[in-house]
LUMRO-92765 format. One record per residue (C-alpha): residue number from 1; x negated, y, z negated. Coordinates in steps of 0.02 Angstrom, whole numbers. Last residue first. Layout:
BEGIN
SITE  num       X       Y       Z
SITE  NUM       X       Y       Z
...
END
This chain:
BEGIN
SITE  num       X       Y       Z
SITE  442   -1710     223    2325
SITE  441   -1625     304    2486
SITE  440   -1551     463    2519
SITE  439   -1424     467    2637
SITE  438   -1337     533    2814
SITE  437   -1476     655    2856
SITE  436   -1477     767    2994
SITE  435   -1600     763    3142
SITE  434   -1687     845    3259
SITE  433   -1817     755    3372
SITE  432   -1994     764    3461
SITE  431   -2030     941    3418
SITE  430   -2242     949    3484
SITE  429   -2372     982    3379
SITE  428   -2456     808    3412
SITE  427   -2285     738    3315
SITE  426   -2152     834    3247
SITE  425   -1974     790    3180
SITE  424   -1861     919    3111
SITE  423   -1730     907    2974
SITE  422   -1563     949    2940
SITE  421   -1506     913    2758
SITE  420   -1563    1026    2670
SITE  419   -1477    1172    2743
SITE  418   -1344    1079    2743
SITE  417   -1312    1030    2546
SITE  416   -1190     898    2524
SITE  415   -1129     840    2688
SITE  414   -1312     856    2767
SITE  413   -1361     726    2613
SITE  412   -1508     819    2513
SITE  411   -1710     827    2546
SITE  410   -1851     886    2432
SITE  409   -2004     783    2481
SITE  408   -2112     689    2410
SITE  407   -2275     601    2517
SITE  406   -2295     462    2620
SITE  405   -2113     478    2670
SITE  404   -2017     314    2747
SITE  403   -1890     354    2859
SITE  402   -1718     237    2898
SITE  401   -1668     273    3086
SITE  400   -1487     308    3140
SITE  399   -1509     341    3342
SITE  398   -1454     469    3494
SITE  397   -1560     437    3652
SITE  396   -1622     601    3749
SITE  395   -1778     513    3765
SITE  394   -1793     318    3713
SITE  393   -1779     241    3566
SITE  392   -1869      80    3509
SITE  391   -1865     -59    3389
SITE  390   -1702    -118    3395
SITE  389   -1672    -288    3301
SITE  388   -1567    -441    3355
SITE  387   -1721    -539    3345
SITE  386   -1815    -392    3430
SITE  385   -1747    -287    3545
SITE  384   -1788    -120    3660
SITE  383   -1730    -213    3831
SITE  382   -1664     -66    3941
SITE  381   -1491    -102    3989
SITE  380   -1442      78    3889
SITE  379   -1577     159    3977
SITE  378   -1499     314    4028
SITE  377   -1415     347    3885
SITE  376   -1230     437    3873
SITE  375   -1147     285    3745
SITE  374   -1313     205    3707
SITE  373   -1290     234    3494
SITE  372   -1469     179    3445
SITE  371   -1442      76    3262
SITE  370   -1528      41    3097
SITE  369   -1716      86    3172
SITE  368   -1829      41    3025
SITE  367   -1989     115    2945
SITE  366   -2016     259    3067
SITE  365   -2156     340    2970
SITE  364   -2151     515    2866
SITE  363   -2282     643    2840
SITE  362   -2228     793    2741
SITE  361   -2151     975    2768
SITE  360   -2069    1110    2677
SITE  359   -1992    1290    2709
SITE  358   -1817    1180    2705
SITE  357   -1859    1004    2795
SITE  356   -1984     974    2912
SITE  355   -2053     793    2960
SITE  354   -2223     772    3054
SITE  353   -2233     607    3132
SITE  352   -2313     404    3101
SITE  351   -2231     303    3222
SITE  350   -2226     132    3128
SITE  349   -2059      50    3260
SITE  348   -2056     166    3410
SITE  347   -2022     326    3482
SITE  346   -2026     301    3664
SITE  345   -2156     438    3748
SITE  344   -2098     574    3809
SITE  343   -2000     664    3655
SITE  342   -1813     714    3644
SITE  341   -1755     604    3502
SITE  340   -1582     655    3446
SITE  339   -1571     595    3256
SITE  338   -1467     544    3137
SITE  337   -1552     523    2984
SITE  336   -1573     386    2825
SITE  335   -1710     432    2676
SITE  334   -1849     364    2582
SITE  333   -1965     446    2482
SITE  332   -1868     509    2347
SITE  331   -1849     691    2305
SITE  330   -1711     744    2242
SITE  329   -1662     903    2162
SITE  328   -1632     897    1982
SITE  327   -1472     945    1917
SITE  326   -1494     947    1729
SITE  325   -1665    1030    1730
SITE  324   -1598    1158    1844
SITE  323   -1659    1170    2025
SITE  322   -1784    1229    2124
SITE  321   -1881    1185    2298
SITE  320   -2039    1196    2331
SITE  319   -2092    1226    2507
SITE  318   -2223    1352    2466
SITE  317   -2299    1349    2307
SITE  316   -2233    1351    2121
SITE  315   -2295    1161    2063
SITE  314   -2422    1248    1917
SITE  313   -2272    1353    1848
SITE  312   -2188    1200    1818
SITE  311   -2262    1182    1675
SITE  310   -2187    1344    1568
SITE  309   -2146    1510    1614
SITE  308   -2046    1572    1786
SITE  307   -2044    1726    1862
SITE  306   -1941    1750    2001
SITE  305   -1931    1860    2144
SITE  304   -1747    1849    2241
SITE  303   -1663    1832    2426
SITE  302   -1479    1805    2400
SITE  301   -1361    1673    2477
SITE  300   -1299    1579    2330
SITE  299   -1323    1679    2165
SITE  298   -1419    1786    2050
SITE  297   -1419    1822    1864
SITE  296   -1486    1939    1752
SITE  295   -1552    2069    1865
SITE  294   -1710    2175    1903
SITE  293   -1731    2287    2049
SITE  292   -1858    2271    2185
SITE  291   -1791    2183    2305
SITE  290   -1662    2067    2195
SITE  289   -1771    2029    2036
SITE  288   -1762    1878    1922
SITE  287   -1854    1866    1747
SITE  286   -1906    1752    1630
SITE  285   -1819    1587    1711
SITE  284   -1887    1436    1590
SITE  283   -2001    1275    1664
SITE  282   -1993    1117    1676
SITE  281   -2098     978    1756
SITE  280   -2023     850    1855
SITE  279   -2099     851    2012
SITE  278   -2034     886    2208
SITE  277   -1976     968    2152
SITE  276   -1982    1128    2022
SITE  275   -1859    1108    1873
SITE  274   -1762    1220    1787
SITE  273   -1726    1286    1627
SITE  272   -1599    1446    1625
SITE  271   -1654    1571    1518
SITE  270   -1638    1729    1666
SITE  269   -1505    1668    1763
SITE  268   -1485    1539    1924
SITE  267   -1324    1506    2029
SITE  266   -1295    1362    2165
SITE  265   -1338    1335    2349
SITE  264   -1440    1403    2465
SITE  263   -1545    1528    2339
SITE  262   -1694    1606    2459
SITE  261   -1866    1632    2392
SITE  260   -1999    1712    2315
SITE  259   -2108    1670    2151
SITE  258   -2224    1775    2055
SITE  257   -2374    1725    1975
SITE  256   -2401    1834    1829
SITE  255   -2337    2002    1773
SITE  254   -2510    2119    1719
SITE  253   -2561    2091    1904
SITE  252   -2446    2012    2005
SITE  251   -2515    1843    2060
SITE  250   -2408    1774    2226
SITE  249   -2270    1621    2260
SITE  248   -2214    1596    2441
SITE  247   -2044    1542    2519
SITE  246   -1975    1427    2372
SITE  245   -1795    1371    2423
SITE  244   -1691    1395    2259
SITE  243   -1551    1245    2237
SITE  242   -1446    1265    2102
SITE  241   -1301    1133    2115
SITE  240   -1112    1180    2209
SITE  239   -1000    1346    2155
SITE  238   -1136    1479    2229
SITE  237   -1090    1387    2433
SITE  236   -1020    1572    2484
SITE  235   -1009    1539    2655
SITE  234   -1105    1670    2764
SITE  233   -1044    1828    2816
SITE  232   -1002    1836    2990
SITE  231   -1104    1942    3124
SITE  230   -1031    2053    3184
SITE  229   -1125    2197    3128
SITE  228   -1285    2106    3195
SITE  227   -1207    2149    3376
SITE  226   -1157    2309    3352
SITE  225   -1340    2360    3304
SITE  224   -1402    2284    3439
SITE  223   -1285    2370    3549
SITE  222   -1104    2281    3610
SITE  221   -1068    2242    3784
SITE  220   -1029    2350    3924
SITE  219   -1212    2332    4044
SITE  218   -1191    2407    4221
SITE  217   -1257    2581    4144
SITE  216   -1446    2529    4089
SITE  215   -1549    2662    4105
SITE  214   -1411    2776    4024
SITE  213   -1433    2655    3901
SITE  212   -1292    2604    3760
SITE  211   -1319    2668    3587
SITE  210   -1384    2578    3433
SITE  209   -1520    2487    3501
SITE  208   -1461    2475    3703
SITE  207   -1628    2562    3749
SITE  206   -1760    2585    3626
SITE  205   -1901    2614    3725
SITE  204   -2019    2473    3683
SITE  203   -1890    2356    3634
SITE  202   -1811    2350    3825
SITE  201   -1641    2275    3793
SITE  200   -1522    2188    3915
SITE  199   -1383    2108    3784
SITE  198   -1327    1918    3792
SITE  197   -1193    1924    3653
SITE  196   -1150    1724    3617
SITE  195    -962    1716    3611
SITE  194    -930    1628    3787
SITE  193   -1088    1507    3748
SITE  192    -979    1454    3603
SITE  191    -969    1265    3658
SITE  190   -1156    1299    3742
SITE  189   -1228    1345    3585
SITE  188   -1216    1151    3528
SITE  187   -1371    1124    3612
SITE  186   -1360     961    3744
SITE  185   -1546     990    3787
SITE  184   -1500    1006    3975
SITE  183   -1337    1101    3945
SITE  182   -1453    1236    3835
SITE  181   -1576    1240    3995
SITE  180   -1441    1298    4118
SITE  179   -1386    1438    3963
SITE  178   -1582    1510    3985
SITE  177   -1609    1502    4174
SITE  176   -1428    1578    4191
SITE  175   -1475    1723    4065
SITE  174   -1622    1746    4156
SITE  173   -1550    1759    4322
SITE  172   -1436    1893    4266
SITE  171   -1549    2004    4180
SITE  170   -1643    1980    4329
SITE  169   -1502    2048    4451
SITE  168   -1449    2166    4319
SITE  167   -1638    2258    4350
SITE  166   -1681    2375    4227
SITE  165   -1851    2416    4316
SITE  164   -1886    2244    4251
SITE  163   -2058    2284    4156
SITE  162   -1906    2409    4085
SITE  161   -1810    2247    4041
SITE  160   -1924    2194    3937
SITE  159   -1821    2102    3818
SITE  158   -1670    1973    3858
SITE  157   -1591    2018    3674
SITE  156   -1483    1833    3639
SITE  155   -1366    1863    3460
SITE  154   -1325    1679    3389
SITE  153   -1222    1647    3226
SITE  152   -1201    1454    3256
SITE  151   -1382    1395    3167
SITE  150   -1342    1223    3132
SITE  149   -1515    1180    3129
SITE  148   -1499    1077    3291
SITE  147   -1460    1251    3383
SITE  146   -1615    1353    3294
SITE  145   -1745    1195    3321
SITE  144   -1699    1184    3503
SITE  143   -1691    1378    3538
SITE  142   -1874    1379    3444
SITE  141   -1937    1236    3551
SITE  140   -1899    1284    3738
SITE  139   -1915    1484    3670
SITE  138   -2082    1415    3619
SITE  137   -2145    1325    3787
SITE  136   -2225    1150    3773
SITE  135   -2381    1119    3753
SITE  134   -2490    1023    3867
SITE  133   -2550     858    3838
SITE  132   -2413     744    3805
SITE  131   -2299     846    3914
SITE  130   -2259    1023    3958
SITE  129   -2063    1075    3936
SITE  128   -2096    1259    3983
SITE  127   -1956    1362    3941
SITE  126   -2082    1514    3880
SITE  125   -2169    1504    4028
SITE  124   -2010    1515    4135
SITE  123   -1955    1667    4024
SITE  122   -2106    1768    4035
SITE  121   -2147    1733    4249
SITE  120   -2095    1913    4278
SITE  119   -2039    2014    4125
SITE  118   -1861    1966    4081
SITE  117   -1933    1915    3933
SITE  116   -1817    1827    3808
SITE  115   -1784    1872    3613
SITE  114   -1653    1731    3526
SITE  113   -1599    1812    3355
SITE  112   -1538    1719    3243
SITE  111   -1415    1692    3111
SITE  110   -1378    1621    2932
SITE  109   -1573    1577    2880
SITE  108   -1629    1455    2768
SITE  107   -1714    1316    2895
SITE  106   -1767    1449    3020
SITE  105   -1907    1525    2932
SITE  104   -1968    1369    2856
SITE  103   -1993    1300    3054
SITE  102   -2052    1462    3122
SITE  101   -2195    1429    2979
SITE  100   -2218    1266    3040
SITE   99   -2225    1316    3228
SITE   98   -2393    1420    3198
SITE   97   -2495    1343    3316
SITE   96   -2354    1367    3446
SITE   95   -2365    1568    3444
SITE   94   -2208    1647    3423
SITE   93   -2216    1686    3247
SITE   92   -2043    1727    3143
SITE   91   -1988    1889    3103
SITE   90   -1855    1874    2977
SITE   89   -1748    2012    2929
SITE   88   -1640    2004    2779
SITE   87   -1465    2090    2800
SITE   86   -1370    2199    2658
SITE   85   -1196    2289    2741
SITE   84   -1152    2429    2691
SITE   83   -1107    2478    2889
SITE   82   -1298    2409    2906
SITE   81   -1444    2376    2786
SITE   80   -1605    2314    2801
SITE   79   -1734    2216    2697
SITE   78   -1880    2155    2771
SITE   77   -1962    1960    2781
SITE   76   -2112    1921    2864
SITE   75   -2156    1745    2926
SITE   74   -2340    1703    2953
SITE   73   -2454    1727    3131
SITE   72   -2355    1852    3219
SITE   71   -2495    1923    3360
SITE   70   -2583    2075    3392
SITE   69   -2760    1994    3369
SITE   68   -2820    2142    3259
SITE   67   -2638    2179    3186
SITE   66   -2618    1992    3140
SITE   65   -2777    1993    3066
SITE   64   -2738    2158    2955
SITE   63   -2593    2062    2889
SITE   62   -2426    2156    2884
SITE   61   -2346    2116    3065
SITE   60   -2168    2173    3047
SITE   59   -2204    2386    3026
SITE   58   -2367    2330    3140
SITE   57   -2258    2279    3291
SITE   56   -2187    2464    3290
SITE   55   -2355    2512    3318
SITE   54   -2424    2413    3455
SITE   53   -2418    2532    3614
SITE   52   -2576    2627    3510
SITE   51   -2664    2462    3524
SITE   50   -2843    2576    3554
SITE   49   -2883    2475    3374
SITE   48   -2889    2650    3266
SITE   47   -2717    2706    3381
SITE   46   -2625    2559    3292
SITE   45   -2680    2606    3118
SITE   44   -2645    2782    3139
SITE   43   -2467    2756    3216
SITE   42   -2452    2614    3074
SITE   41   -2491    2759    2950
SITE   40   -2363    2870    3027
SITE   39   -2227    2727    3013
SITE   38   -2274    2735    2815
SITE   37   -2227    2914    2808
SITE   36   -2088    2892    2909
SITE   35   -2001    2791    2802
SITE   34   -1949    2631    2902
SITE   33   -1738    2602    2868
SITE   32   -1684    2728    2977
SITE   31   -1578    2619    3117
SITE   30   -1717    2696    3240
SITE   29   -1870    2646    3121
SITE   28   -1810    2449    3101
SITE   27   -1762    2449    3297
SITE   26   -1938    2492    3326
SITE   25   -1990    2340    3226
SITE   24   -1893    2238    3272
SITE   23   -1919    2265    3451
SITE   22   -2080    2272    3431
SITE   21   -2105    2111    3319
SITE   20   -2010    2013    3463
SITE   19   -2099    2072    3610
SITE   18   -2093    1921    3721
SITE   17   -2282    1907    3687
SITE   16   -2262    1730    3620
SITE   15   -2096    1648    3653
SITE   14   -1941    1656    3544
SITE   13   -1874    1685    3381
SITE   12   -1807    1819    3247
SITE   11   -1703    1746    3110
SITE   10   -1575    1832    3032
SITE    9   -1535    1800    2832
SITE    8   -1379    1892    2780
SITE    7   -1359    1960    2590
SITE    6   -1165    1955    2548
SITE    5   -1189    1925    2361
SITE    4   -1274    2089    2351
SITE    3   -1132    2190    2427
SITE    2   -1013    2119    2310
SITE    1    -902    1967    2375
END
């Protein structure tokens, strides 16, 4: 594969104020890839708001509204590189009102990284389960939408660790409290939990970025920057159907509206005709550009603008998905998952929930429950039947359910196309299940 081809998606998660965009951030300007020119104006920037502690957050945190509240409120995406190695950064918000966007963020990406607090109180809080009405914590959901996902490339930084005076004892505890609550939501992280570098990090200082600590001397494990070097290049999937996951589309003066996104699947070149679902509109590929260069063609796993003329120009928003005219992707409104329901309440026959595929997301309804496997539940003598029927599932319950979308949505077979076919279920803001799909339906 060519250093292009090898482009490697990580997603940055956890609870808010665990200090994710700072330790990016910083780690961003100690691995050289912030020009210090621009890292001066951040300085400036951060020192104008008396949030002077809050510059490296503000190389991740781009909108003057996120530097004002001093919180992730969209995804941001930055290029990096590593042993000549291409990775994408993606800093996703840790704030529950903006668990959509964490969502899209996750649904494309080949790794993760899982930030912790071992600040006092920060990782409880952030493991919170909550109930109907309180939320739930956003390391809780995050790690739960990142294992579902199929997400197996996991790095865990427990943060803070100098609001920890660098203790091992807490580092310790915390990485208990967080691989005791992985058993309880079944993840499939704890089958590798053996390979999953947990490493002690403080992101305000720097320590244990790219050399180990002198603050830290009990810890042996790789860096930060060791860590992402390990991690393995995704599967090339460029021989299957085009499908381009739309992140965000933006007016370029003099160009036109400009497209973003990640190709999961397939190959696309300048004069192809494609199609943007969930619609059938065409459209013809003008240009393509990998960062800022431009290029005739581009493949499975990179990051690319677009520029598209024609129809389909009009359906070019977030969540789109695109594919040539020959292979277009589906979209009908009916589908079949798998699911692992892990709400309060008994999910039920009508339930009308929030479901999240790719950067997308649509209302769907619980039209039919085909079959709740009982093997490990609880309330496997529970009555849930009607004429032969079920037409309830209970927590922690693993069923096949048939959902009914009100609106299109871009969704594939999890055999086919995985990224696409993995899915997350909300309802009242709160993950309720994770799913993959087994079929499309007419």
């Amino acid at each position: 594969m060519s250093k292009k081809e090898s482009l490697t998606s990580i997603a940055v998660i956890g609870h808010v104020d665990h200090g994710k965009s700072t330790l990016m951030g910083h780690f961003l300007y100690q691995i050289g890839a912030v020009d210090p020119r621009v890292m001066k104006k951040h300085e400036t920037d951060a020192d104008g708001l008396g949030m002077s502690s809050w510059k490296w957050a503000y190389i991740l945190d781009a909108f003057q509204e996120e530097k004002e509240k001093g919180k992730t409120m969209d995804i941001a995406f930055r290029r990096f590189e590593i042993d000549n190695r291409d990775f994408v950064l993606i800093d996703n918000p840790g704030h529950r009102d903006f668990t959509k966007h964490t969502i899209a963020g996750l649904s494309t990406a080949d790794a993760c990284i899982l930030v912790i607090s071992a600040g006092k109180g920060e990782i409880e809080a952030g493991l919170e389960a909550g109930d109907e009405l309180t939320p739930s914590g956003q390391t809780l959901e995050h790690t739960l939408i990142a294992s579902v996902l199929g997400i197996k490339d996991v790095i865990v930084v427990v943060n803070k660790m100098d609001n920890a005076k660098y203790s091992e004892e807490r580092f310790k505890e915390c990485k208990q409290i967080l691989v005791d609550f992985l058993k309880k939501i079944q993840s499939p992280w704890i089958k590798m939990i053996d390979k999953i570098p947990f490493i002690p990090i403080s992101g305000l200082e720097g320590d244990n970025f790219i050399t180990h600590s002198e603050k830290i001397p009990w810890y042996k494990g790789p860096t930060l920057k060791e860590a992402i070097a390990k991690i393995s290049v995704p599967e090339d999937l460029s021989d299957k159907e085009l499908r381009l996951v739309v992140y965000d589309a933006y007016q370029e003066p003099g160009i036109g509206l400009v497209g973003y996104g990640r190709i999961i699947s397939g190959k696309i070149k300048v004069n192809d005709r494609v199609v943007v679902a969930p619609g059938i509109r065409k459209a013809t590929v003008k240009t393509l550009w990998d960062d800022e260069e431009e290029i005739s063609t581009a493949s499975s796993g990179m990051d690319i603008n677009f520029l598209l003329k024609g129809e389909a120009e009009e359906d070019l928003l977030r969540g789109a998905v695109i594919g040539l005219d020959k292979q277009i992707p589906s979209s009908k409104p009916r589908m079949k998952v798998r699911l692992l329901y892990l709400g309060v309440q008994p999910l039920v026959l009508g339930n009308i929930l929030i479901l999240h595929v790719g950067s997308n997301h649509v209302e769907a309804e619980i039209e039919s429950i085909e079959k709740v496997h009982l093997k490990n539940s609880k309330y496997k003598n529970t009555p849930r039947d009607i004429d032969g029927k079920p037409i309830m599932v209970f927590t922690e319950e693993v069923a096949s359910v048939i959902l009914q979308t009100k609106n299109p949505i871009v969704a594939e077979k999890q055999s086919d196309i995985p990224k696409l076919g993995r899915v997350i279920l909300r309802k009242k803001g709160r993950v309720i299940a994770a799913a993959v799909v087994e079929d499309i339906l007419d």
